[in-house]
C-alpha positions in Angstrom: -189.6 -199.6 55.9 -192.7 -198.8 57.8 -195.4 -201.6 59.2 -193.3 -203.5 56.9 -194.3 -201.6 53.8 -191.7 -200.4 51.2 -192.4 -196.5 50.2 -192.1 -196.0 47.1 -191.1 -192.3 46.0 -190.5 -192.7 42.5 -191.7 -195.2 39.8 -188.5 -197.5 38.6 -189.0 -199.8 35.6 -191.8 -199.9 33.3 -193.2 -203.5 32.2 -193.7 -204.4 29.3 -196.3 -207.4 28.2 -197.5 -208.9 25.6 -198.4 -206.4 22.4 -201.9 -206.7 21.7 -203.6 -209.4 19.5 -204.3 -207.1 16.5 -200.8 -205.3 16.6 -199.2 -208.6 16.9 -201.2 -210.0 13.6 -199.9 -206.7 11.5 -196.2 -207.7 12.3 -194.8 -209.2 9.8 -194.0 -213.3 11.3 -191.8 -214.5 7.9 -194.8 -217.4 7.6 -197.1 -215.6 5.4 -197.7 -212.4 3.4 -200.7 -210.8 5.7 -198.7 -208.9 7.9 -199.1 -205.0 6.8 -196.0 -204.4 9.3 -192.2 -205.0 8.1 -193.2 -206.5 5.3 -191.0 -204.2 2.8 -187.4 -204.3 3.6 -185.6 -200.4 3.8 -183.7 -200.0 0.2 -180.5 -197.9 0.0 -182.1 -195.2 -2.0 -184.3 -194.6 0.9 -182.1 -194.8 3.3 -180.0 -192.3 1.8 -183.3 -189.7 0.9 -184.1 -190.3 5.2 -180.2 -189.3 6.0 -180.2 -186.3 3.2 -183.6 -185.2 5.0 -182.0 -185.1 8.4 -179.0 -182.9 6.9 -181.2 -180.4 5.5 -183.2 -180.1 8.3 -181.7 -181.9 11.5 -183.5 -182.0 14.9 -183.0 -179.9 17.3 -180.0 -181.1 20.0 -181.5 -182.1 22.9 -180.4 -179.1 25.6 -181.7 -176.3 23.3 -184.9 -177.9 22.6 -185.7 -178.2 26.1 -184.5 -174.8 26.7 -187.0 -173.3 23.9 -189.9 -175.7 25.3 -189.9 -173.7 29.0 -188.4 -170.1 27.8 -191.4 -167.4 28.8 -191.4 -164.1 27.3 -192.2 -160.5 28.8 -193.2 -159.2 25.4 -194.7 -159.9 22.2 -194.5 -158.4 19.1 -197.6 -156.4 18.0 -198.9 -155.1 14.3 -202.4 -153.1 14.7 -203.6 -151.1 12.1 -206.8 -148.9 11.8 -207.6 -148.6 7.6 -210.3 -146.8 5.8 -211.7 -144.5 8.5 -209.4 -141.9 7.6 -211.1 -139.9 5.1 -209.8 -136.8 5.5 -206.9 -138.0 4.0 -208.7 -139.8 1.3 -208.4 -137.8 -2.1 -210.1 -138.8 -5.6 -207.9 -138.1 -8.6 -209.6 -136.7 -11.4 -208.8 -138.1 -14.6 -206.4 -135.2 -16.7 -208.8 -135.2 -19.7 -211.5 -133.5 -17.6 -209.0 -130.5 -17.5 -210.1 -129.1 -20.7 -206.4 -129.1 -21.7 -206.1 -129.2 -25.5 -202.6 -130.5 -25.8 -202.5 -134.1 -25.3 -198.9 -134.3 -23.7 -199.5 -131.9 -21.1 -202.5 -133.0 -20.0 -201.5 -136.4 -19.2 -199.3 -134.8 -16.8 -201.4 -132.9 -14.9 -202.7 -134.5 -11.8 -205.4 -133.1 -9.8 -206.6 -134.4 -6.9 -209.3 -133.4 -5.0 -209.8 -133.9 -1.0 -213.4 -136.1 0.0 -214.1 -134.4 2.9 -212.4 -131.8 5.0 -210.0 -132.5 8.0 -212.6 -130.6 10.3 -215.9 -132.3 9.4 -217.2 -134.6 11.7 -216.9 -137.5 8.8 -213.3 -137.1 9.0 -212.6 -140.2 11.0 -210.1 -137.8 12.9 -212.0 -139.3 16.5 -211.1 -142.5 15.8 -207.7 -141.8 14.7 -207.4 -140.2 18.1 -208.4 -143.2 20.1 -205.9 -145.4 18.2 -202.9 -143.3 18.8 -204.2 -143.0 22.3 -204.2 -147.1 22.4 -200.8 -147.4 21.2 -199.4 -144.7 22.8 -200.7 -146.5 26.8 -199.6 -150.1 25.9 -197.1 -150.2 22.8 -193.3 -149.6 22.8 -191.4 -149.1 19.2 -188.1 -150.8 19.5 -186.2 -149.2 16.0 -185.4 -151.7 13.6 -186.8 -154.7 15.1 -190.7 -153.7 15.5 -193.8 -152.6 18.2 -194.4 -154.7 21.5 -196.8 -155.2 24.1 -196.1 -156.1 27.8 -197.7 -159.5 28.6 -198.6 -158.2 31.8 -200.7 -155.9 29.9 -202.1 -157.9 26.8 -205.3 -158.5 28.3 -205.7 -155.0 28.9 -204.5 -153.7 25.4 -206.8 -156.7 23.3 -209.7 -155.5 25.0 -208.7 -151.6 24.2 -208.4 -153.4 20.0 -212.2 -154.7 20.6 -213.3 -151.5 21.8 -211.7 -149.6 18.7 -213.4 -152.1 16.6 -216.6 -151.5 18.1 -216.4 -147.5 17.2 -215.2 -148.4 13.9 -217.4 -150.7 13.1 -219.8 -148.3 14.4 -218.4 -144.9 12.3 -218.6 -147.0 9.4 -223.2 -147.7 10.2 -223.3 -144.4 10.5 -221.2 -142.7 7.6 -222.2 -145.0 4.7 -225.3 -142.4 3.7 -224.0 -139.0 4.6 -220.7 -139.9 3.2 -223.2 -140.9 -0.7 -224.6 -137.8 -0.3 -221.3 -136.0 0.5 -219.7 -137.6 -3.3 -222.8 -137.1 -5.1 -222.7 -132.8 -4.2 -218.8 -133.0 -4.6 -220.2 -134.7 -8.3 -222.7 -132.6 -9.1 -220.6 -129.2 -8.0 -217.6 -130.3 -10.0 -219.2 -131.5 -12.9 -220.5 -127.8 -13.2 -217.6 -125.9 -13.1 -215.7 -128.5 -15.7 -218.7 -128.3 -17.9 -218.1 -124.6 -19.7 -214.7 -125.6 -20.7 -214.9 -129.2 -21.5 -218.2 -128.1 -23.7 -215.8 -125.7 -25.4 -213.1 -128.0 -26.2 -214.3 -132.0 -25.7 -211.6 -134.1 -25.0 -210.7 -136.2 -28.9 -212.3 -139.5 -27.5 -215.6 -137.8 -27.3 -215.9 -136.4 -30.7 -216.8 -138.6 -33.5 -214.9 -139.2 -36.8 -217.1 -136.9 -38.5 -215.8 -134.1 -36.2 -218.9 -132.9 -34.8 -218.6 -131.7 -31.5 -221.0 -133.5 -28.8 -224.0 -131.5 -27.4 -223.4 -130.3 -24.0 -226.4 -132.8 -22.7 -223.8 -135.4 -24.0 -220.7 -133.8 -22.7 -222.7 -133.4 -19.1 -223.2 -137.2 -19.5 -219.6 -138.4 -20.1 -218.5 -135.8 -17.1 -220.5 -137.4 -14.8 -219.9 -140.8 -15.6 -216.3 -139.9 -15.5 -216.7 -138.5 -11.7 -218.4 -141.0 -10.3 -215.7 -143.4 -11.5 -213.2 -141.5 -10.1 -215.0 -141.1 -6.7 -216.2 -144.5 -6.2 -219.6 -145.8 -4.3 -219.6 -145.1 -0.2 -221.0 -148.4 0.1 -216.9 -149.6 -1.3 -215.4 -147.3 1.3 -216.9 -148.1 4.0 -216.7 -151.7 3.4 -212.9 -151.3 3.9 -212.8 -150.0 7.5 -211.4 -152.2 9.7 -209.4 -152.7 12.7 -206.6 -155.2 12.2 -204.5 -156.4 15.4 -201.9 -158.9 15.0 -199.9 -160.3 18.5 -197.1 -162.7 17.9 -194.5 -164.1 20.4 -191.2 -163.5 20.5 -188.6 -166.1 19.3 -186.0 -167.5 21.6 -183.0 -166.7 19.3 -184.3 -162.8 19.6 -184.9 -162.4 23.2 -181.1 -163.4 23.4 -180.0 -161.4 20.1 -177.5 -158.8 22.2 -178.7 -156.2 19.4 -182.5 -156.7 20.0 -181.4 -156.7 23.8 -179.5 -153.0 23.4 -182.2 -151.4 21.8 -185.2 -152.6 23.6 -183.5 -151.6 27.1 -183.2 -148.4 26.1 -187.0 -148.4 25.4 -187.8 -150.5 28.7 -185.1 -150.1 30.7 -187.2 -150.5 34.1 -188.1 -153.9 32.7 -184.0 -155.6 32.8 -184.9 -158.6 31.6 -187.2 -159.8 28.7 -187.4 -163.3 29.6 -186.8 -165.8 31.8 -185.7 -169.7 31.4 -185.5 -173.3 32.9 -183.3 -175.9 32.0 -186.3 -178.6 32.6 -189.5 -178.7 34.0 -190.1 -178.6 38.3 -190.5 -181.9 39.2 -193.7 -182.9 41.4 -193.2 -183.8 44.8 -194.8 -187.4 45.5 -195.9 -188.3 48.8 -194.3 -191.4 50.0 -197.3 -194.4 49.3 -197.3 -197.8 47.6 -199.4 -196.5 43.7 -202.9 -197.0 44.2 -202.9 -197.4 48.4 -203.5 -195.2 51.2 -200.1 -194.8 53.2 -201.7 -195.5 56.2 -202.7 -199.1 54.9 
């Protein structure tokens, strides 16, 4: 008591008053049928379908929800790939009848593949292969046999490292598309010349007619080059598959206490110790002694 005022710290009770006019005409009142609330009684078959519901998938117990609610994680699981830029590892397969092989049998096994641009020309994509590993290599840990993480204290840092690597691919990509054409079409035109001797010679079967008349060579030049720039494809389709893909995902509760996961991601971080911490419940607020909705000093 102070001035003969009662502080209250805490609220008490709650009170509860009258329900309002148009909840209280949807109960149902056992006077008429207008009520859209309780008007159907609960059958046993549904019932039982609510309780066989609750089995297969039960709530979780009160303690553990509330310790999965305010759980915080030190890392997050990370997937973040680069694809398409590497085209010094990108090959074409030439189809086997090009080969000029007369037996059917061995030629389909033969399987030639031919390499779209060398590992040291600057259309490579080896620069930008570079700056991923580089990424990875400041901010990501492998933990074996559970996956690649990222220190929250350092997410920011490493998405904003993923939006400049999309930037250079994105730019790579603006700039490749026509050299990269040209590049295909002289790979074209240079193989389609040293296939064409032998392929004149001896036409694969599909290409000679049931008369038996061998095709011209204007005709087998034709069906060379139509076959190459199948197998090679357009630019414009390659580079429209380069992309940056960066996927973060948080850690579960059940892992970050999985003794295994534990074991093998301290002997990746062991300067970390810990990988998460945990509350029981939430801080309370402390409340300033006052009566709700006055001044303490009135």
């Amino acid at each position: 008591m102070t001035d003969g005022v009662q502080r209250i710290l805490s609220p008490t009770a709650i009170r509860l008053g009258t329900p309002p006019a148009g909840v209280e005409a949807d109960l149902a009142s056992g006077r008429d049928g207008a009520a859209l609330v309780g008007r159907n009684a609960l059958s046993s078959a549904e019932l039982a379908d609510t309780k066989t519901a609750l089995d297969e998938n039960p709530p979780l117990k009160f303690d553990v929800a509330r310790k999965i609610r305010v759980f915080n994680a030190f890392i997050e699981f990370v997937e973040l790939e680069v694809r398409g830029t590497e085209l010094s590892r990108r090959t074409v397969t030439l189809p086997p009848h090009l080969m000029a092989v007369a037996v059917k049998k061995t030629r389909a096994q033969i399987e030639t593949r031919f390499r779209l641009v060398p590992s040291d020309d600057t259309l490579s994509g080896e620069a930008i292969d570079r700056d991923r590993k580089l990424l990875a290599r400041q901010f990501l840990h492998i933990i074996p046999k559970f996956g690649t993480v990222v220190l929250r204290r350092d997410k920011e840092a490493f998405l904003k490292g993923v939006e400049d690597l999309r930037a250079s691919v994105n730019t790579f990509s603006q700039e490749v598309e026509d050299r990269l054409q040209e590049r295909i079409d002289k790979n074209i035109k240079e193989l389609a010349k040293a296939l064409l001797p032998a392929l004149s010679k001896t036409p694969p079967a599909d290409w000679i007619p049931s008369s038996g008349a061998k095709p011209s060579k204007e005709t087998v030049e034709r069906f060379v080059l139509d076959d190459l720039r199948n197998a090679f494809g357009a630019a414009r389709s390659i580079v429209r598959g380069m992309e940056v893909r960066c996927m973060v995902k948080g850690a579960t509760y059940d892992m970050l206490t999985d003794q295994a996961f534990l074991d093998a991601a301290t002997d990746v971080l062991p300067e970390l110790g810990k990988f998460h911490k945990e509350f029981d419940a939430a801080k309370a607020e402390s409340v300033q002694p006052s009566l709700w909705g006055q001044s303490p000093d009135r």
